[in-house]
C-alpha positions in Angstrom: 111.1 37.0 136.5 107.4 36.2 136.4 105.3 36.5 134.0 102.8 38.4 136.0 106.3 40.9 136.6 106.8 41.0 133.0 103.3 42.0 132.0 103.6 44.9 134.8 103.8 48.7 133.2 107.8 49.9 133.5 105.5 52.1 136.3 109.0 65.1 152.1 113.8 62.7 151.9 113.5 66.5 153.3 112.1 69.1 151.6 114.7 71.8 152.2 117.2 70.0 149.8 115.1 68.6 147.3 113.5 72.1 146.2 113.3 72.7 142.5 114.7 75.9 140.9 113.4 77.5 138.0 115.2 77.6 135.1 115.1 77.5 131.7 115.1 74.4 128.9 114.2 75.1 124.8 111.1 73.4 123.8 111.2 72.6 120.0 108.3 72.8 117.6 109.9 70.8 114.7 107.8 67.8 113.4 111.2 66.3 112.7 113.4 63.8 114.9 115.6 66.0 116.6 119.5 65.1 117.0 120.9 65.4 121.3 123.3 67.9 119.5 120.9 69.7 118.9 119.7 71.6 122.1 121.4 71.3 125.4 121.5 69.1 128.1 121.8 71.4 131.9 124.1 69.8 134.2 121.7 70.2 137.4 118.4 69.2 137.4 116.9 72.6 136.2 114.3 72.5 134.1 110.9 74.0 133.9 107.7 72.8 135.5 109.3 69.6 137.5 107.7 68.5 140.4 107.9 65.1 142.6 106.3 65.9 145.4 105.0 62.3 146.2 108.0 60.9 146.0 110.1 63.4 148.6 107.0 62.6 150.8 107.5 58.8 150.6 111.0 59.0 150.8 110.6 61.2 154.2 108.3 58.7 155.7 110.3 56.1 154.8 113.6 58.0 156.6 110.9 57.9 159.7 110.3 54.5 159.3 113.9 53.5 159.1 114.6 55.8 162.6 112.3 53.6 164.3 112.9 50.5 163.2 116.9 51.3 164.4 115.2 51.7 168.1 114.9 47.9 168.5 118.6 47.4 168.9 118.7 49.6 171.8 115.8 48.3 173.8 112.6 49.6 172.2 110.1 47.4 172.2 108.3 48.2 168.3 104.7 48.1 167.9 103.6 46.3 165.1 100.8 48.2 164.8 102.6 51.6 164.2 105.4 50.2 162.2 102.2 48.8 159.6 100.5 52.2 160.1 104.0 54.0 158.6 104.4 51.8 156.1 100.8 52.6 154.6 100.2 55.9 155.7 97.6 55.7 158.3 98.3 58.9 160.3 95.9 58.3 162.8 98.5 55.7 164.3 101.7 56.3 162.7 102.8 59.1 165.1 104.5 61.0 162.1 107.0 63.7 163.0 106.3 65.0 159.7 103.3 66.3 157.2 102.1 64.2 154.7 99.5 64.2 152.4 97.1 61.5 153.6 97.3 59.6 149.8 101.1 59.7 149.7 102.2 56.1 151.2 104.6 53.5 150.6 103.1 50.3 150.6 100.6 51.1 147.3 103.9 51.7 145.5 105.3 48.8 146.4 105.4 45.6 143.6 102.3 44.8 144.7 102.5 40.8 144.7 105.3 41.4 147.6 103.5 43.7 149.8 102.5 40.9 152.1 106.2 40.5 152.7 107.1 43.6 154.0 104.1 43.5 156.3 105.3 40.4 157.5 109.1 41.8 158.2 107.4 44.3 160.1 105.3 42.3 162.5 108.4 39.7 162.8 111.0 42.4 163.4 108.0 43.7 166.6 108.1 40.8 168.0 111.6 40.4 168.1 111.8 43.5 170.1 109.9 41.9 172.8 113.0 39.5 173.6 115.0 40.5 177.1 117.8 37.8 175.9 120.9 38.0 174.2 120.6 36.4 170.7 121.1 32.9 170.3 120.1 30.3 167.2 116.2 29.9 167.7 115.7 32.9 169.7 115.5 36.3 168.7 117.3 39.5 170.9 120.5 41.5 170.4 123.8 40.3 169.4 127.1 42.6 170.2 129.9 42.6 167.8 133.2 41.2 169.6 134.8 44.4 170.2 131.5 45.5 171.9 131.2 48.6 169.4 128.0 47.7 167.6 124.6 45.9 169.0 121.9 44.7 166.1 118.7 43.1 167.2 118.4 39.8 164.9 115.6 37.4 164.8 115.4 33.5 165.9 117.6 32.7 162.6 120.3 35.5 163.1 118.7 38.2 160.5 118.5 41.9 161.3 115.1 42.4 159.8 115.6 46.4 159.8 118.2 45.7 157.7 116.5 43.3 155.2 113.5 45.4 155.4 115.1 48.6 154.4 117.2 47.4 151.6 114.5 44.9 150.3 112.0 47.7 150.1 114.2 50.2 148.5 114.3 47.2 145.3 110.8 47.0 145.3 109.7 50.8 145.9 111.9 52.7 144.2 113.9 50.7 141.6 110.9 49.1 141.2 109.1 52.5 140.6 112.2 53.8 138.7 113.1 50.6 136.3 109.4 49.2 136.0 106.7 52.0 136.5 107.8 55.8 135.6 110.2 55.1 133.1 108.0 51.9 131.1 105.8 52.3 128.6 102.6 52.9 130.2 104.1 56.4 131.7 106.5 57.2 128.8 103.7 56.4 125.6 101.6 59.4 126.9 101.0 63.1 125.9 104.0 65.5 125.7 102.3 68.2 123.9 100.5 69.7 126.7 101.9 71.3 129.1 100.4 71.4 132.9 102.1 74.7 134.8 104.1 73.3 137.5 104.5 70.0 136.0 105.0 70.2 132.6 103.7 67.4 130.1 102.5 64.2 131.5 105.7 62.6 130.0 107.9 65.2 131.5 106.1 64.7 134.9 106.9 61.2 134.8 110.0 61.4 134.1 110.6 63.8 136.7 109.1 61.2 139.5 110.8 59.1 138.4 114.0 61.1 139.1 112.4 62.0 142.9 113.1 57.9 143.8 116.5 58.1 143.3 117.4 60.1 146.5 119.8 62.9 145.3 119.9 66.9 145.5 118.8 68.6 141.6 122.9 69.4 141.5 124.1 65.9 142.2 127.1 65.0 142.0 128.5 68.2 141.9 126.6 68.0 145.3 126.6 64.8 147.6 125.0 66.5 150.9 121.3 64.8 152.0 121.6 62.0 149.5 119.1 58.9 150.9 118.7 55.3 149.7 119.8 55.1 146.3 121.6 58.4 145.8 123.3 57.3 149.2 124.6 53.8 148.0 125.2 55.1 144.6 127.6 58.1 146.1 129.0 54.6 148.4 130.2 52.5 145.1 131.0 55.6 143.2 134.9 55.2 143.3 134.6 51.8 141.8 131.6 52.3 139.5 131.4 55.9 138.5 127.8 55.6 139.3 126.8 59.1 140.4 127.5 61.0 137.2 126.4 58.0 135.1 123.1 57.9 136.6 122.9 61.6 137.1 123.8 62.1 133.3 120.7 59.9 132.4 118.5 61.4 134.2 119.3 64.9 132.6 119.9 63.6 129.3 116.2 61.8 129.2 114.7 65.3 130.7 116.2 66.9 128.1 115.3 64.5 125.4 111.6 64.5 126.4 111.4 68.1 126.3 113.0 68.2 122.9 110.9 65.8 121.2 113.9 63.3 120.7 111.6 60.2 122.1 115.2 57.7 120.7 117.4 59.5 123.0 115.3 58.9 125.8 114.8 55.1 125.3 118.6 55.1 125.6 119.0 57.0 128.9 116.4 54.7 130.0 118.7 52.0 129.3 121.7 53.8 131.4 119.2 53.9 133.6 118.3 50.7 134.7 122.2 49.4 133.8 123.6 51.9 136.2 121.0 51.5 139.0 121.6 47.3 138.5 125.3 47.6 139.3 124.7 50.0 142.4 122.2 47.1 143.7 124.6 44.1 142.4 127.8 45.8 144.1 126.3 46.9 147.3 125.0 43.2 147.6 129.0 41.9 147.0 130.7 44.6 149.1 128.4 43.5 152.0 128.8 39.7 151.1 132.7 41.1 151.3 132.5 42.2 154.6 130.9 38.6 155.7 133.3 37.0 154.6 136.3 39.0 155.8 134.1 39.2 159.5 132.6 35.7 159.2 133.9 35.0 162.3 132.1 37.8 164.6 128.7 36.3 164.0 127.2 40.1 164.9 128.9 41.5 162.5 128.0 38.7 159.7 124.8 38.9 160.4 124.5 42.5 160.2 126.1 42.7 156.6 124.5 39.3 155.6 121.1 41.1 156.2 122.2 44.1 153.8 123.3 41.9 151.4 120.4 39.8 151.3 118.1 42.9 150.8 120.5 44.1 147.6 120.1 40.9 146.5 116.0 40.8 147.0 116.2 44.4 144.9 117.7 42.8 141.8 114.4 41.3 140.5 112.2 44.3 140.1 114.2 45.4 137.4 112.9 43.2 134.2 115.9 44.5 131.7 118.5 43.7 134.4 121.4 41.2 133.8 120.3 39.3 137.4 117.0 36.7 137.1 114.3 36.3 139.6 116.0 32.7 139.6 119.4 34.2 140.2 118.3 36.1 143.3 116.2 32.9 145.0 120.2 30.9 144.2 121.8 33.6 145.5 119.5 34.2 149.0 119.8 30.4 149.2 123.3 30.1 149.1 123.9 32.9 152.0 120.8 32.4 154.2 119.4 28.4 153.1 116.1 29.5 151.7 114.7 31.3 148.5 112.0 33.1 150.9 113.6 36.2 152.4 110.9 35.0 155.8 113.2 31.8 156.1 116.4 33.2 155.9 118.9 31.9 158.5 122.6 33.3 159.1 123.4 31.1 162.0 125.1 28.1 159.7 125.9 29.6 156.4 129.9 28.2 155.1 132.6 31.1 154.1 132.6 28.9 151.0 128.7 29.2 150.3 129.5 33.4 150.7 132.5 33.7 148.8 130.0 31.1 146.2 127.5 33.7 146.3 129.6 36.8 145.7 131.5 35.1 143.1 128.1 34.3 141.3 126.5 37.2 141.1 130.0 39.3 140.5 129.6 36.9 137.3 126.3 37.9 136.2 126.3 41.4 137.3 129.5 42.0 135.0 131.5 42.8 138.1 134.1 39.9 137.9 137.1 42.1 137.8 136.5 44.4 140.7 134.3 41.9 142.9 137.0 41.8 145.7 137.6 45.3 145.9 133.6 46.5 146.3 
């Protein structure tokens, strides 16, 4: 991780199911610590004066974004221009189906040092839309699984840059924002005596944002409907990794924490947290590396999974606390696509060996070793 990552602060999905309900939580006025058994913990996300606003908005633009990058498979030749204009908000040529508010955008909240990167995955994946030709090593256009079910556009090296794009962004957006930004100490070390109507302290509020990255419906798991990103990969692993109520539970036991004054109790949610969110990234990465290696040799295919699980594996580093290195992820990238730089990737000569390497490895570090061929 670099030092510049370690010095960073720990900094409308649509609206109809990610409305708040008002209920009820007990605030406490005791100058002394106050034990989790002490006051309750709801088992939805009901609780007074939440709002995330921003981060349903982002998440709905960046469902828009992902619709249209999808169009390139099928024919559409992407403007680069457009595809930059969603990724930062500019309205005036991002041809939004939706409403947003014009200082709600995604790029700003992405780890800034990487921004560059996904701009540069956007104008690559354009041009490859321009290509009339079938894929082929050192040219970019679609490739067709064997049975003829699925069609992917790739680039010149074989990588589905939707693919890398959306799972590489939803590291270094919202785990990013999760792990890094809401939950650090920059946004956690503030006020949380005064309470703003509508959004309750400025540590609550935080907290809350936080919550609105992850994706899910205020009565997840319970509820598993319009999940997107990482409340959709999360509900994915859950039969193996019990991630939904895990990370769910946090979530509501920080709230609840916060509220109450119990500031230790949070700092260990916050520690689920980023533990529980690490093995949704670390296993989606191996259960695609799976699937690459079990269809290594319908190169559509591999290159279609190789592309998700290179954009898991991108995601692990913006999580400082996690178990997997900045190191580990340029090892891992270089074993599946030949380069540390998620631009240089290339699918096209990658061993079953250097896969089954890579899963193997990062199974190991991720604390996944016992369940790595079944993800």
């Amino acid at each position: 991780m670099p030092a510049d990552f370690r010095t960073m602060i720990k900094l409308r999905t649509y609206a109809l199911f990610f409305v708040i309900s008002a209920a009820f939580l007990l605030q406490s006025c005791s100058e002394d610590p106050i034990e989790p058994d002490n006051y309750d913990i709801p088992e939805t996300y009901n609780f007074e004066n939440v709002s995330y606003d921003g981060q349903i908005q982002r998440l709905s633009q960046f469902l828009e974004l992902k619709a249209l990058m999808k169009t390139g498979a099928a024919g559409t030749e992407l403007d680069k221009t457009r595809l930059n204009a969603m990724y930062a908000n500019d309205a005036a040529n991002a041809m939004w189906s939706g409403t947003y508010d014009e200082s709600k955008q995604m790029k700003n909240k992405t780890f800034e040092s990487v921004q560059q990167t996904f701009v540069a995955l956007l104008n690559n994946l354009a041009e490859a839309s321009k290509s009339d030709s079938a894929a082929a090593e050192g040219r970019a256009g679609v490739a067709s699984t064997l049975d003829q079910a699925n069609s992917y556009l790739l680039d010149a090296n074989g990588v589905e840059l939707a693919q890398l794009f959306e799972k590489g962004l939803m590291g270094a957006l919202m785990y990013y924002q999760i792990c890094e930004v809401y939950t650090g100490d920059a946004k956690m070390n503030v006020d949380n005596t005064t309470v703003e109507p509508g959004e309750g302290t400025a540590m609550e509020h935080h907290w809350d944002e936080a919550f609105g990255y992850f994706g899910v419906p205020k009565d997840f798991p319970m509820n598993t409907d319009n999940t997107a990103f990482w409340g959709s990969y999360s509900k994915s692993r859950n039969e193996l990794l019990g991630s939904n109520q895990k990370i769910m539970d946090a979530f509501l036991k920080g709230r609840a924490a916060i509220s109450n004054g119990d500031l230790e109790t949070r700092d260990v949610a916050i520690t689920e947290l980023e533990e529980e969110l690490e093995l949704v990234a670390a296993g989606s990465a191996i259960h695609y590396l799976n699937a690459a290696i079990s269809g290594y040799d319908d190169f559509a295919r591999r290159a279609h999974v190789l592309s998700e699980a290179a954009g898991f594996i991108y995601s692990l580093q913006f999580n400082s606390a996690g178990q997997v290195s900045k190191s580990d992820v340029e090892s891992f990238l270089t074993l599946i696509g030949g380069n540390s730089d998620v631009l240089l990737l290339n699918f096209y000569n990658v061993s079953k060996a250097d896969l089954m390497d890579a899963r193997d490895q990062l199974a190991s570090k991720a604390g996944l070793e016992s369940i790595k061929e079944q993800l």
